[in-house]
C-alpha positions as a Markdown table, in Angstrom:
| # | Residue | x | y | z |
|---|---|---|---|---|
| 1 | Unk | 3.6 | 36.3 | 5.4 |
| 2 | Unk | 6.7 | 34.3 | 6.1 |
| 3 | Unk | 6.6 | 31.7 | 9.2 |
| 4 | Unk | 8.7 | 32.8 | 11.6 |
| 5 | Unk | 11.1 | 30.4 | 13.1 |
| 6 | Unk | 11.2 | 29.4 | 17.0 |
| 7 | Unk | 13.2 | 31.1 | 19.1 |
| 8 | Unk | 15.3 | 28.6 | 21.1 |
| 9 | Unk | 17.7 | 29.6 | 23.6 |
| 10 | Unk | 21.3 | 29.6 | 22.4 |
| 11 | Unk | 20.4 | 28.1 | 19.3 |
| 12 | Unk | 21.4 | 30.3 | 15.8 |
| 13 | Unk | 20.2 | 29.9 | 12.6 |
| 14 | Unk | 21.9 | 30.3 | 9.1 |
| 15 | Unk | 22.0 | 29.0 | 5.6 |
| 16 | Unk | 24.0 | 27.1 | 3.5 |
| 17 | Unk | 23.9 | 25.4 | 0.3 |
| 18 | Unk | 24.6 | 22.0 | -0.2 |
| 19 | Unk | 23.6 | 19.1 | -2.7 |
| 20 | Unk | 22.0 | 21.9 | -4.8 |
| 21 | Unk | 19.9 | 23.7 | -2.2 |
| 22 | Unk | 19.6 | 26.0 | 0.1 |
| 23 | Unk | 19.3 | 24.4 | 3.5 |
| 24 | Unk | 18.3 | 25.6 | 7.0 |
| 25 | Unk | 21.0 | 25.0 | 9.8 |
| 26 | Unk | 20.0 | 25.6 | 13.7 |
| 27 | Unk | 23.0 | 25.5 | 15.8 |
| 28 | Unk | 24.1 | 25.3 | 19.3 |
| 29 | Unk | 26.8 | 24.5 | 21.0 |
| 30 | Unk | 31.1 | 25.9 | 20.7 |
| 31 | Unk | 32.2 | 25.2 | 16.7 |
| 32 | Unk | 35.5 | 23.4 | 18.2 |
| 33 | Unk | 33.7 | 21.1 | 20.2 |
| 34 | Unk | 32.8 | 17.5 | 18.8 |
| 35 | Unk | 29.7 | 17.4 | 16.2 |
| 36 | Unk | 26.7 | 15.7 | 16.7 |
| 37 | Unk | 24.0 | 16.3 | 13.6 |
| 38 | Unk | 20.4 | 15.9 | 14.4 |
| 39 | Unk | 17.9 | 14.6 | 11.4 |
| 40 | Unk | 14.5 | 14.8 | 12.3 |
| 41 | Unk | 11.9 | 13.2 | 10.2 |
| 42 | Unk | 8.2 | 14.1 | 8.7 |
| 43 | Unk | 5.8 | 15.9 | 10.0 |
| 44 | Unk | 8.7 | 18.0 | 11.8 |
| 45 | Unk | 11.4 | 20.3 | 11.5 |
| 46 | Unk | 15.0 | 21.3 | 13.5 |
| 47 | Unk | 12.3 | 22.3 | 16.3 |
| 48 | Unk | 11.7 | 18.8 | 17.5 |
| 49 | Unk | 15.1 | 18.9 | 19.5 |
| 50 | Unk | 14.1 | 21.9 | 21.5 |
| 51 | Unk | 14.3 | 20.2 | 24.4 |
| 52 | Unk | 17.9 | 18.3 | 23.2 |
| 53 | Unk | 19.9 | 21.1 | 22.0 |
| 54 | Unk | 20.8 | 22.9 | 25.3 |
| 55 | Unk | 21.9 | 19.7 | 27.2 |
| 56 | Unk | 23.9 | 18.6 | 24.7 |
| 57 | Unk | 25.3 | 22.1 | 23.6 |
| 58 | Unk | 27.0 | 21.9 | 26.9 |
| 59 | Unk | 29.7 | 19.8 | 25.6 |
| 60 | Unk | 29.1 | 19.5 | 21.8 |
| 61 | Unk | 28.4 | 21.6 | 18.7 |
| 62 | Unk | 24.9 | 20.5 | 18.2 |
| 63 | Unk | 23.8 | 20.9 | 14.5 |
| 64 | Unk | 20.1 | 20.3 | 13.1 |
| 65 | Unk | 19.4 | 20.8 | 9.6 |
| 66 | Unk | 16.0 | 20.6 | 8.2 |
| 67 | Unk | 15.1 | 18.4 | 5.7 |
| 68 | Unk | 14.4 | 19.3 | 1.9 |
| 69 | Unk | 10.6 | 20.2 | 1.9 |
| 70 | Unk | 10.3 | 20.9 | 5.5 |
| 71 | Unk | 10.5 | 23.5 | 7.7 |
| 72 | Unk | 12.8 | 26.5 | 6.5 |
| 73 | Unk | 14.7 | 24.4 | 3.9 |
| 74 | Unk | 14.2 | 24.6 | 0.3 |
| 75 | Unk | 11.5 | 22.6 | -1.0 |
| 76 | Unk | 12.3 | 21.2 | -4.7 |
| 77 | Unk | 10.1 | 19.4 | -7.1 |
| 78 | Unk | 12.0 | 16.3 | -6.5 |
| 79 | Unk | 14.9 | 14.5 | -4.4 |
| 80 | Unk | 12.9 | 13.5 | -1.8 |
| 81 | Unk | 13.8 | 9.7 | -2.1 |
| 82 | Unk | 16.0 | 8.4 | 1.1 |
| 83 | Unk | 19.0 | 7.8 | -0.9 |
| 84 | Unk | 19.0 | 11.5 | -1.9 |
| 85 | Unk | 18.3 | 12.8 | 1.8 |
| 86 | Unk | 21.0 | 11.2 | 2.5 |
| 87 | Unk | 23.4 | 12.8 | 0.1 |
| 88 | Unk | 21.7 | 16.1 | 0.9 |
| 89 | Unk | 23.4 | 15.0 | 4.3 |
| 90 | Unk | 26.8 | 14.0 | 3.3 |
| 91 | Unk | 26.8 | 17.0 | 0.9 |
| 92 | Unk | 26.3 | 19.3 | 4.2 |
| 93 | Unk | 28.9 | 17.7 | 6.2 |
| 94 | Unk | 31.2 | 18.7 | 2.8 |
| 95 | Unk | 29.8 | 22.2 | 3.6 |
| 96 | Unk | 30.7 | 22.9 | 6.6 |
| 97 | Unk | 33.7 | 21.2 | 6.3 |
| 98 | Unk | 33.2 | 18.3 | 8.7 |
| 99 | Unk | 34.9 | 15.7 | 8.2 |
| 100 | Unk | 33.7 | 13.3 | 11.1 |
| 101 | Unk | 30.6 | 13.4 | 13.6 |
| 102 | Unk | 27.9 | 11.9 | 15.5 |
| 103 | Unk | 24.5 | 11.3 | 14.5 |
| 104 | Unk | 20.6 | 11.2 | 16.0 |
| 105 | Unk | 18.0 | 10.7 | 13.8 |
| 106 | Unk | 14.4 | 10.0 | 13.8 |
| 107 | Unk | 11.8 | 9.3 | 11.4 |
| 108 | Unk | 12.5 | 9.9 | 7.9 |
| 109 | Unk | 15.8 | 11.3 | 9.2 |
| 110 | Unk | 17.0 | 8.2 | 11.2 |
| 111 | Unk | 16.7 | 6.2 | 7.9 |
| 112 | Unk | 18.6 | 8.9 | 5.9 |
| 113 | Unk | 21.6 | 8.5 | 8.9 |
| 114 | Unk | 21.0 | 4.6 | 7.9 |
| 115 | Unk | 21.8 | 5.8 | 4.2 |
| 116 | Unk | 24.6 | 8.0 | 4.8 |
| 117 | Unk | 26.5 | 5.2 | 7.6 |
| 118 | Unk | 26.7 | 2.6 | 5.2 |
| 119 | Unk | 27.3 | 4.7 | 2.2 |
| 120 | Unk | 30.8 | 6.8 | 4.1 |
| 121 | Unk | 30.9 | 4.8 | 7.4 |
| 122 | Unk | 34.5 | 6.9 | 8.0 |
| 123 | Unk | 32.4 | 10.1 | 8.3 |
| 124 | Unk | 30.3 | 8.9 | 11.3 |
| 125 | Unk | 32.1 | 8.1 | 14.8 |
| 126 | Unk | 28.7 | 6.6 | 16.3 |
| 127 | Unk | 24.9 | 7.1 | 15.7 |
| 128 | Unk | 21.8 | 7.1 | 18.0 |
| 129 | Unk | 18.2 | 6.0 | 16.2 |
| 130 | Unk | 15.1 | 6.8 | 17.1 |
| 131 | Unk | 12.3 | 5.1 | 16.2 |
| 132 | Unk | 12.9 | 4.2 | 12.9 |
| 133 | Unk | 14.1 | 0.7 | 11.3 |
| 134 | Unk | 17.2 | -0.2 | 9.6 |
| 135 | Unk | 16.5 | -0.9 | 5.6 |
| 136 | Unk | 18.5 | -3.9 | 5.9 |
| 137 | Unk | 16.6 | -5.7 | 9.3 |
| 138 | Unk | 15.1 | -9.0 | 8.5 |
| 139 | Unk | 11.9 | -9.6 | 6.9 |
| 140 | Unk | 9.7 | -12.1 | 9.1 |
| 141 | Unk | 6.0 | -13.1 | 8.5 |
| 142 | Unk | 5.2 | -10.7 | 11.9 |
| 143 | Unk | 6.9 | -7.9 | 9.9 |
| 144 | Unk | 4.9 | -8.6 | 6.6 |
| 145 | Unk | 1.6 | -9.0 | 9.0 |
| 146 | Unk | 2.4 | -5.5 | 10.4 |
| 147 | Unk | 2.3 | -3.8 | 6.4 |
| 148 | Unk | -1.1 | -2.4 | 7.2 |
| 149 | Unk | 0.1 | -0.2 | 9.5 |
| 150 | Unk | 1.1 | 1.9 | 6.5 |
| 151 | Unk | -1.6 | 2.2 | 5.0 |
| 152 | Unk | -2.2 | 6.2 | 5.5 |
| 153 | Unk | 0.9 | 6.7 | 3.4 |
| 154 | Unk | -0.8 | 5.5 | 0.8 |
| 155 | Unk | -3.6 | 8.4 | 1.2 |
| 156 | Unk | -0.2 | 10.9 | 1.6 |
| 157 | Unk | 1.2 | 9.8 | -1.4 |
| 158 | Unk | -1.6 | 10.2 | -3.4 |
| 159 | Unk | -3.4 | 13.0 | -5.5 |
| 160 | Unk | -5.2 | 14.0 | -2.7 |
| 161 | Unk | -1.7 | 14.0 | -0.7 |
| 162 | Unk | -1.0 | 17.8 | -0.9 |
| 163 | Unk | -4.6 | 18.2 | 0.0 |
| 164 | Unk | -4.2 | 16.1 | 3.1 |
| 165 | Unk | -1.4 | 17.4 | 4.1 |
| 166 | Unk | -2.4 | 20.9 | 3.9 |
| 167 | Unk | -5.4 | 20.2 | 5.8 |
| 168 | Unk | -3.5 | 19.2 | 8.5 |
| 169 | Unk | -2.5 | 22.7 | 8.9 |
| 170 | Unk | -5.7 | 23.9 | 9.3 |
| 171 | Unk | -7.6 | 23.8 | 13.1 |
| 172 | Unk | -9.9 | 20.8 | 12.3 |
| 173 | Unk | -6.8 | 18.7 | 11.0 |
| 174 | Unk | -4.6 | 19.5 | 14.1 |
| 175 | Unk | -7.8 | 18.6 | 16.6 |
| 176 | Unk | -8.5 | 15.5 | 14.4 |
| 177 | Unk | -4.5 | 14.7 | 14.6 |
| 178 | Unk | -4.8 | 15.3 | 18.6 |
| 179 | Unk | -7.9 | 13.1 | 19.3 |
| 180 | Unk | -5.6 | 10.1 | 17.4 |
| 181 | Unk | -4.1 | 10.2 | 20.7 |
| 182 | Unk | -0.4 | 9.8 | 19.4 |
| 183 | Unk | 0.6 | 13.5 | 19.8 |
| 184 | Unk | 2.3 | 14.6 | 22.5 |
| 185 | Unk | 2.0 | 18.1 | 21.1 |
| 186 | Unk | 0.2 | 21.2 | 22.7 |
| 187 | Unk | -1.2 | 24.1 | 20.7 |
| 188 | Unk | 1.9 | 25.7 | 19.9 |
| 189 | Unk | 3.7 | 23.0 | 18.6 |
| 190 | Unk | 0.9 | 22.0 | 16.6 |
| 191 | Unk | 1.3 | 25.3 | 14.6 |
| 192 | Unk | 4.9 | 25.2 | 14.5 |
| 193 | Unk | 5.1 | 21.9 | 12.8 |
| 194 | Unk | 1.8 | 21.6 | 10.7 |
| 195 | Unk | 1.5 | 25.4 | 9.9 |
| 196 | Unk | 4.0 | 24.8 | 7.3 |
| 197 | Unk | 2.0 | 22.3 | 5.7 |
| 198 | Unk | -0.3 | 25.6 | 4.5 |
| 199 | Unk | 2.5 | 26.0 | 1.9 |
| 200 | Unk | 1.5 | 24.5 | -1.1 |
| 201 | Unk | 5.4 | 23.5 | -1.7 |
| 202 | Unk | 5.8 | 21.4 | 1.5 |
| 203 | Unk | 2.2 | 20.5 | 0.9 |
| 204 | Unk | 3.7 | 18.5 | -2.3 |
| 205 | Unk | 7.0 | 17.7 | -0.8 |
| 206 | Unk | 4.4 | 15.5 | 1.7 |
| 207 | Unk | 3.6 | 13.8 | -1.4 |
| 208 | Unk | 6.7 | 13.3 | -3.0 |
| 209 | Unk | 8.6 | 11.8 | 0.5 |
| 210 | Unk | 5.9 | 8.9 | 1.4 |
| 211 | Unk | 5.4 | 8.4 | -2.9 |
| 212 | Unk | 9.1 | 7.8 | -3.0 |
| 213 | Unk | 9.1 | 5.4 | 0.0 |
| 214 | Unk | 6.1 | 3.6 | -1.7 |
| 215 | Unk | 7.1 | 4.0 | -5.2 |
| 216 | Unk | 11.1 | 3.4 | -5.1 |
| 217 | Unk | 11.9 | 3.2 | -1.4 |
| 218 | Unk | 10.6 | 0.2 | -0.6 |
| 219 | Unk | 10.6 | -2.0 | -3.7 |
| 220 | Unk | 14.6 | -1.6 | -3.5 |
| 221 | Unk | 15.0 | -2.9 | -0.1 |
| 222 | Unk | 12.0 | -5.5 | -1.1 |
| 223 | Unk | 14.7 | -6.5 | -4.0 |
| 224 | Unk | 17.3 | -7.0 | -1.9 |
| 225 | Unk | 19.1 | -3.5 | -2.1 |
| 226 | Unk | 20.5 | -3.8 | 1.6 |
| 227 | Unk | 21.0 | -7.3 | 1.9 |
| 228 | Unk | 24.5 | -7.8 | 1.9 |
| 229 | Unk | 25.4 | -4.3 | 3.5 |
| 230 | Unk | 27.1 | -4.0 | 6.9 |
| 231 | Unk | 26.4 | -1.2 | 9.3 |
| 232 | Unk | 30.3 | -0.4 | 10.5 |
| 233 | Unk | 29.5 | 2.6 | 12.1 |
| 234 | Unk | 28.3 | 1.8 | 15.8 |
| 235 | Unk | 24.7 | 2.1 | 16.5 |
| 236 | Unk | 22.0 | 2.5 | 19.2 |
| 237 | Unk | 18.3 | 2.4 | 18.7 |
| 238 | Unk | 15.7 | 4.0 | 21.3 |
| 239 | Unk | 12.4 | 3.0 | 20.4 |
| 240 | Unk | 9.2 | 3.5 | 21.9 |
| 241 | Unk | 7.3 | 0.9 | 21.9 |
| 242 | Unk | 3.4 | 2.3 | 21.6 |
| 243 | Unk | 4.8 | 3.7 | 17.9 |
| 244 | Unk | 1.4 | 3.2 | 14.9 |
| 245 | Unk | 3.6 | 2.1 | 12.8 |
| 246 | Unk | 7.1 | 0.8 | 13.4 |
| 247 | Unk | 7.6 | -2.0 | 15.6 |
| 248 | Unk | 9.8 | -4.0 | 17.6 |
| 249 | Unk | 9.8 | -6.9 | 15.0 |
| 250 | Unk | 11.2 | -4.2 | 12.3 |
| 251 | Unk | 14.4 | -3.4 | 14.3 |
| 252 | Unk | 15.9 | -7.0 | 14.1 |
| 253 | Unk | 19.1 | -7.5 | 12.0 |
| 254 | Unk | 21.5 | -10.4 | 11.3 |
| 255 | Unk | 24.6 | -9.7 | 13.9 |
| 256 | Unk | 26.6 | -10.3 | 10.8 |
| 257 | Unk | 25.6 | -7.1 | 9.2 |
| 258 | Unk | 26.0 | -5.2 | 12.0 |
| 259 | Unk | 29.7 | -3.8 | 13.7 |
| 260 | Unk | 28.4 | -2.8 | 16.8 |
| 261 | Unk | 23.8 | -2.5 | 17.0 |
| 262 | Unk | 21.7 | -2.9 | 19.9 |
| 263 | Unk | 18.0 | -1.7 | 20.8 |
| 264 | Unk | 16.5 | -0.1 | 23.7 |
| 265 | Unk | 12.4 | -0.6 | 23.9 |
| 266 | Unk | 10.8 | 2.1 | 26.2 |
| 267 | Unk | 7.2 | 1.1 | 27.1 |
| 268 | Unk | 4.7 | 3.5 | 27.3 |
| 269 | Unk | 5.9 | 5.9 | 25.0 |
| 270 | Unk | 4.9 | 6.1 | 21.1 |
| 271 | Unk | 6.6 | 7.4 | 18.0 |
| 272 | Unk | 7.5 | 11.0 | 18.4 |
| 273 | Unk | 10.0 | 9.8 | 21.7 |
| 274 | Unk | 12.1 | 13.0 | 21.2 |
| 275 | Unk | 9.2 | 14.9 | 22.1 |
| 276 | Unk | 7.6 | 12.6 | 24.4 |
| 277 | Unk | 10.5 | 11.8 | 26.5 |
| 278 | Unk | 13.6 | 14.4 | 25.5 |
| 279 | Unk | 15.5 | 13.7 | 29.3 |
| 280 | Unk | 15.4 | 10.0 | 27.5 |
| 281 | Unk | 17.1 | 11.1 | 24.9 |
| 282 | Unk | 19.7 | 13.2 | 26.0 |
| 283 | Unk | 20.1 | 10.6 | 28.8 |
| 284 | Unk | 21.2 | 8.3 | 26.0 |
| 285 | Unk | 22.9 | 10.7 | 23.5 |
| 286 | Unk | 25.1 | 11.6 | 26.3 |
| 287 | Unk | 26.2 | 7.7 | 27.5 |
| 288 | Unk | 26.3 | 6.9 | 23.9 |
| 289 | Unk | 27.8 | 9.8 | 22.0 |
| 290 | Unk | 29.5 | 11.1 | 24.8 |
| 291 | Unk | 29.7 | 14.3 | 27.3 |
């Protein structure tokens, strides 16, 4: 049986094809106001801005795609390295004929809006980050000392990744994933974002996003990929501070790189801040992007 998708008020749902595949679209919001595209990141779908959408619909056509491999998109054998999420963006824009808009991303999506800003900076007016570091922020030794934090992406990106992943789905793996005590997720969220993980195709798209970070990922920004690009395209990041694995140390940049970047740290809140603290968010989207 097919997983039905969340019902959010005043959101609608389509499909469109872009960069090759088929792509779920949630949208809110009037189609003449201003744009603002919404990338989450892994273990997630467009669901994680429930509590975003409505706010900012007020005022904007609010847009959240799901990633290749996650929730309703299509999930191909390959692609799933952050270079090509970000054209999967770009190529998405081309479909719905945008030509300029505003961004929030987090996770695997926030470094895809990284991508995609310094690839077409004219396509982006400004962009909000959450939790997630910029592939060209300086390497220090407290960055290199905080590599361990990684270390379950290994596990992911493994042979026994689609397995792993597809456990997560099951009861024991979403009550093993609670007691971590870094989800802010109840029971029904649970399902709706790690239910999907009982496909075997997203089970392997698991694999393929973290063995792409590991494999190509990050040996091109440990090569120097990024290290004489400049971010034009104005940029806020709003980043709790408990996060596993990011940290503050990751986030810092040379101001010459950088048009316009700050950081906000918010204490007492961990990775999934959307979730976590979504009047935060909107609180910030809103000064930042505008109302």
């Amino acid at each position: 049986m097919a997983r039905e998708i969340p019902v959010v008020d005043g959101v609608e749902h389509r499909y469109v094809e872009a960069n090759g595949i088929r792509i779920h679209v949630a949208e809110a919001g009037s189609a003449a106001a201003p744009a603002i595209v919404c990338l989450h990141g892994w273990p997630q779908h467009w669901y994680l801005w429930r509590e975003v959408i409505g706010p900012l619909a007020e005022t904007h056509r609010v847009i959240c795609p799901d990633l290749r491999g996650l929730g309703w998109t299509d999930a191909p054998p390959g692609g799933y390295d952050k270079e090509s999420l970000a054209t999967d963006l770009l190529a998405l824009l081309d479909t719905l004929e945008l030509d300029r808009v505003s961004l929030i991303g987090h996770d695997w999506g926030g470094y895809a809006c990284f991508l995609a800003c310094l690839r077409q900076p004219e396509r982006f007016e400004r962009y909000l980050g959450l939790n997630i570091a910029p592939p060209f922020a300086r390497r220090s030794p407290e960055t290199f000392a905080a590599t361990w934090r990684f270390g379950y992406q290994v596990l992911l990106a493994s042979p026994l990744g689609a397995g792993a992943a597809a456990r997560l789905g099951s009861p024991q793996g979403k009550e093993r994933f609670r007691r971590r005590g870094s989800s802010p997720f109840g029971d029904a969220e649970l399902e709706t974002f790690f239910g999907q993980f009982r496909e075997p195709e997203r089970a392997r798209a698991t694999v393929q996003y973290y063995r792409s970070f590991l494999l190509r990922d990050l040996p091109a920004v440990a090569a120097g990929r990024y290290a004489r690009a400049r971010l034009e395209v104005p940029t806020r990041i709003l980043f709790g501070t408990d996060d596993p694995v990011v940290t503050p140390s990751m986030l810092t940049v040379d101001g010459r790189q950088v048009a316009d970047y700050a950081v906000e740290l918010v204490p007492g809140v961990g990775h999934f801040i959307a979730d976590e603290r979504p009047d935060l968010v909107v609180a910030r989207a809103q000064a930042w992007l505008g109302k």
